[in-house]
C-alpha positions in Angstrom: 0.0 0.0 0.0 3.1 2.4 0.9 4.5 1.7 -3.1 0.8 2.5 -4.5 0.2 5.8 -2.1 3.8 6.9 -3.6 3.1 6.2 -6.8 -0.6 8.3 -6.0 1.3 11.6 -5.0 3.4 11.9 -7.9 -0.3 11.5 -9.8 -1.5 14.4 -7.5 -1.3 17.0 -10.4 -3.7 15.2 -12.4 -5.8 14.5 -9.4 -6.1 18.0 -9.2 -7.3 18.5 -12.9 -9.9 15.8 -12.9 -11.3 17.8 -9.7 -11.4 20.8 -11.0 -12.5 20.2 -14.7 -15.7 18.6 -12.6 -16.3 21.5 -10.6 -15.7 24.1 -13.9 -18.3 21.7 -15.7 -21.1 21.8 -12.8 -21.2 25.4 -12.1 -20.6 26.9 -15.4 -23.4 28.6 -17.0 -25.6 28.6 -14.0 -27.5 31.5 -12.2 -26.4 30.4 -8.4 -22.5 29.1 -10.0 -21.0 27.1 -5.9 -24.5 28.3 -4.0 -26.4 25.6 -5.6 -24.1 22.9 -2.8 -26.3 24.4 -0.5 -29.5 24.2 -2.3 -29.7 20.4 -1.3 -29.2 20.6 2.6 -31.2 23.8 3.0 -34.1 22.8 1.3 -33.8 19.3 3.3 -33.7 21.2 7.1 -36.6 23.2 6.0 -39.0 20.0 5.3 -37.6 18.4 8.0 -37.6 21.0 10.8 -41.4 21.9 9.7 -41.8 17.9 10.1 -40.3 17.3 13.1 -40.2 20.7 15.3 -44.1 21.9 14.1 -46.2 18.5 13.3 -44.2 15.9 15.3 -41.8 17.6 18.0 -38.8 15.7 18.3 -37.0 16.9 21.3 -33.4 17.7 20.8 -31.3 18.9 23.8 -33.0 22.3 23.9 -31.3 23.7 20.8 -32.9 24.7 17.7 -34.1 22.0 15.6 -33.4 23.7 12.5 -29.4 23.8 13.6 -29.4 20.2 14.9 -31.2 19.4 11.6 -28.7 21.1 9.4 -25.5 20.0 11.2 -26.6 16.2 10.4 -27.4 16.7 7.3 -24.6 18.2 6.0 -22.2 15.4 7.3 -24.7 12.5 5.9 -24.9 14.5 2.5 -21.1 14.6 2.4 -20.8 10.9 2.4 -24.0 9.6 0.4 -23.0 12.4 -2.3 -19.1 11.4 -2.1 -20.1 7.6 -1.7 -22.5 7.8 -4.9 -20.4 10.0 -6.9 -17.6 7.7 -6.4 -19.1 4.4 -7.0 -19.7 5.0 -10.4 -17.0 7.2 -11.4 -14.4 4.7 -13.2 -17.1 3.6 -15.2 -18.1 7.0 -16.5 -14.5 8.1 -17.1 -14.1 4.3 -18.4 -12.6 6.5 -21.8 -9.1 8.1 -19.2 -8.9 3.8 -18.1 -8.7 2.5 -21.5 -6.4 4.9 -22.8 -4.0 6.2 -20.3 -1.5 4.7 -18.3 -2.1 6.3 -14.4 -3.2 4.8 -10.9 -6.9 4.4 -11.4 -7.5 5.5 -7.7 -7.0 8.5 -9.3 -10.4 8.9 -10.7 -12.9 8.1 -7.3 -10.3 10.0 -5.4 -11.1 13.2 -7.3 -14.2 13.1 -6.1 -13.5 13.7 -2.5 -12.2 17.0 -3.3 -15.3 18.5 -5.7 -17.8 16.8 -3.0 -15.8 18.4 -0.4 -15.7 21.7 -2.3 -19.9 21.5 -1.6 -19.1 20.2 1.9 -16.8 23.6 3.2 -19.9 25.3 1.8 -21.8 24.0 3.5 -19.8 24.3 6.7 -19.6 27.5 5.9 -23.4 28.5 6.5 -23.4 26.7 9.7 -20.5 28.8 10.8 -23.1 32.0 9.8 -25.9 30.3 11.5 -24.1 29.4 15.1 -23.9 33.3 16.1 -27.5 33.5 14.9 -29.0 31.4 17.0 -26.7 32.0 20.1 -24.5 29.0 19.8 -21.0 30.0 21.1 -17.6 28.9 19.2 -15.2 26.7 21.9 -12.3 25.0 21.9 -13.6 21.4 20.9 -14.3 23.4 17.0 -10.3 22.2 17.5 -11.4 18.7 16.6 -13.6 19.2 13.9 -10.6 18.3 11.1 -9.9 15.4 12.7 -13.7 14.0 12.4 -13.7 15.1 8.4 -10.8 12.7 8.4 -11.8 10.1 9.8 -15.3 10.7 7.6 -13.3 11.1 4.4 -11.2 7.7 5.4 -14.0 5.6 5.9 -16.0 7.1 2.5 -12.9 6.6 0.7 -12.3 2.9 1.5 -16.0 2.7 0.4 -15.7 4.6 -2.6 -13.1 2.6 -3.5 -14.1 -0.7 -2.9 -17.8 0.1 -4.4 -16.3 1.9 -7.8 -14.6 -1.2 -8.2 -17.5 -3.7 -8.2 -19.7 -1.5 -9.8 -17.1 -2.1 -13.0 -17.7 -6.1 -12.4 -21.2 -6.1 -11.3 -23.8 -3.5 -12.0 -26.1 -4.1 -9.8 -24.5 -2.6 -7.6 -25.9 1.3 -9.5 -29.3 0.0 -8.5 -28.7 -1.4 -5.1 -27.1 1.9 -3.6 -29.7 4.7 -3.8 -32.0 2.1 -2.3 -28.7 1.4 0.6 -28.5 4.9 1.1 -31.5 5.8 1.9 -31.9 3.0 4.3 -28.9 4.0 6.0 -29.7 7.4 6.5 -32.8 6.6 8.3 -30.1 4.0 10.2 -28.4 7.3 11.2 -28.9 10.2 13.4 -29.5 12.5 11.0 -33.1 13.8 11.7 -33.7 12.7 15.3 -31.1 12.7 18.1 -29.4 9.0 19.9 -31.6 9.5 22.9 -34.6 8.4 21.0 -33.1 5.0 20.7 -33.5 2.6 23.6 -30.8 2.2 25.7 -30.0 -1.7 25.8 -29.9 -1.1 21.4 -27.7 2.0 21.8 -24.1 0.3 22.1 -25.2 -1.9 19.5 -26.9 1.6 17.3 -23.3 3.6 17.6 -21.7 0.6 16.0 -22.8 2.0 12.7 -19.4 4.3 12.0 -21.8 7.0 10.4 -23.7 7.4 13.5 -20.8 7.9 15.4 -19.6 10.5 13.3 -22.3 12.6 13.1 -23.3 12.8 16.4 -19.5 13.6 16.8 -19.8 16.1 14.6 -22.9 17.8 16.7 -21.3 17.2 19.5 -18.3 19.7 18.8 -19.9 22.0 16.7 -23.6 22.4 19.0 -22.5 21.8 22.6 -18.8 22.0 22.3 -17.6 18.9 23.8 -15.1 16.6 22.1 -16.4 12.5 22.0 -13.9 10.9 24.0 -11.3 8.5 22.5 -12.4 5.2 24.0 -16.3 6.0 22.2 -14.7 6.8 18.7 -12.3 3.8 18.9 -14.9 1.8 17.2 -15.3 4.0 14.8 -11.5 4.4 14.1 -11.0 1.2 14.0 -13.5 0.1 11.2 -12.8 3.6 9.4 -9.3 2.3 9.1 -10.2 -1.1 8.3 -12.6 0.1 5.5 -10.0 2.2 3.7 -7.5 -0.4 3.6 -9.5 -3.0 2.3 -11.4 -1.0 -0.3 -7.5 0.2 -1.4 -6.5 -3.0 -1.4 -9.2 -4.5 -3.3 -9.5 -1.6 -6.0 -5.7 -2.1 -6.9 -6.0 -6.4 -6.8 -8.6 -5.9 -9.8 -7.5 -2.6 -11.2 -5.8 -4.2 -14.4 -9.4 -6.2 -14.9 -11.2 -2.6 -16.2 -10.3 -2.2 -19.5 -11.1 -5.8 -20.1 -14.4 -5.8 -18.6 -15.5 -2.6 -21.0 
C-alpha cells in the first residue's frame, strides 16, 4: 500500500485536474454558480424542521431543531454524495482507463475533493448560523478536522471498494440509492441517539456514520469533544474500510479495460 500511495502523490497534479474540470463543468453557465451545494441541505432542514419541530416535535437537547437538523445533514450528505459520486466514477470516465497509463485511484479520489468543495460550503453556512441562534464557538471546534478525516477515510475505502464492483457487477448502481436511503434513516440525521432505547444503543453507535455525526454535533452544538475510548470503534473500522477498499481496488484494477 506504501508503493501504491507513492506512486498516487506523484499523480496528485492530475488528481487535481480531474477535480477541477468537474467542478468548472457543474457550475458553469448557472445562475447560483457554488451556491447551488447548499441548495440540497437547505431545502432538506426546511421540510424536515417543519416535520419534526411543528407537526411531530422531536426533542433535541433544547437547541434549535433547524441547527441540529442542518448540522446532520450536511455530514450524511457529504458521504451519500461522495459515496454515490464515487461508486460510479471509473465507469463513467471508463474513456481516461482505456487509454492512459495512471493509478486508477486516481479517478474516485477526485471526487472527494469537488464533494468536499460543496461540503466547506456548507460548513460555511453553519458557521453564519451558530452566532445566529446563540450558539458560542469553543475550543472542541479544534477537533472538527480530525472528524472530516476520519469521515473522508471511511468514505474513501467505500468509494473505493464500491467503484470497483460497480465495474464487475452492475447491480450494484441499482442497489445503492435504495442502501443509502436505508442508511440514512439507520443514522442520526433527523432525530437525536436519545430516541433510541438504551439496551440497542451500544449496538446503534456501531454503525461508523452514527458515530460520526453525532461527533460532529457534539463539537460544533454543545462543544464537547467525543472521548477516544467511544470513537475507537469507529476508528478502528474507518481504518479497516480504507485499507480493504484500497487494497481490493488495486488487486482488480488491471481487470477494467477488459471488462468494457
Amino acid at each position: 500500500m506504501l508503493e501504491h500511495l507513492s506512486k498516487l502523490i506523484r499523480y496528485r497534479g492530475l488528481l487535481w485536474v480531474l477535480a477541477l474540470g468537474e467542478l468548472k463543468a457543474r457550475h458553469r453557465q448557472t445562475v447560483l454558480g457554488i451556491f447551488w451545494a447548499l441548495a440540497q441541505p437547505v431545502a432538506m432542514m426546511l421540510v424536515f424542521t417543519v416535520v419534526f419541530s411543528v407537526f411531530v416535535r422531536v426533542p433535541v437537547e433544547d437547541m434549535p431543531y433547524a441547527l441540529f437538523a442542518y448540522t446532520g445533514l450536511v455530514s450524511w450528505l457529504f458521504f451519500a454524495n461522495l459515496v454515490s459520486a464515487g461508486v460510479t466514477s471509473v465507469v463513467v470516465n471508463m474513456n481516461l482507463v482505456t487509454k492512459a497509463g495512471f493509478p486508477r485511484e486516481v479517478i474516485p479520489l477526485s471526487k472527494v475533493i469537488t464533494i468536499g468543495v460543496d461540503f466547506l460550503i456548507g460548513l460555511a453556512l453553519l458557521a453564519v448560523l451558530l452566532p445566529v441562534y446563540g450558539i458560542p464557538c469553543t475550543w472542541a471546534l479544534l477537533a472538527l478536522p480530525a472528524l472530516v478525516v476520519l469521515q473522508i477515510m471511511f468514505a474513501t475505502g467505500l468509494v473505493l471498494l464500491g467503484s470497483a464492483i460497480y465495474v464487475l457487477q452492475r447491480d450494484l448502481g441499482s442497489l445503492l440509492p435504495l442502501g443509502l436511503q436505508i442508511w440514512m434513516f439507520l443514522s442520526p440525521v433527523v432525530y437525536p441517539v436519545s430516541l433510541i432505547p438504551g439496551p440497542y444503543r451500544s449496538l446503534y453507535l456501531l454503525n461508523p456514520m452514527a458515530a460520526i455525526v453525532e461527533a460532529y454535533r457534539s463539537v460544533i452544538l454543545l462543544g464537547t469533544v467525543p472521548s477516544l475510548a467511544s470513537m475507537a470503534p469507529t476508528i478502528a473500522v474507518a481504518c479497516g474500510v480504507f485499507a480493504a477498499g484500497y487494497a481490493y481496488f488495486k488487486s482488480v484494477e488491471l481487470k477494467f479495460a477488459d471488462v468494457m
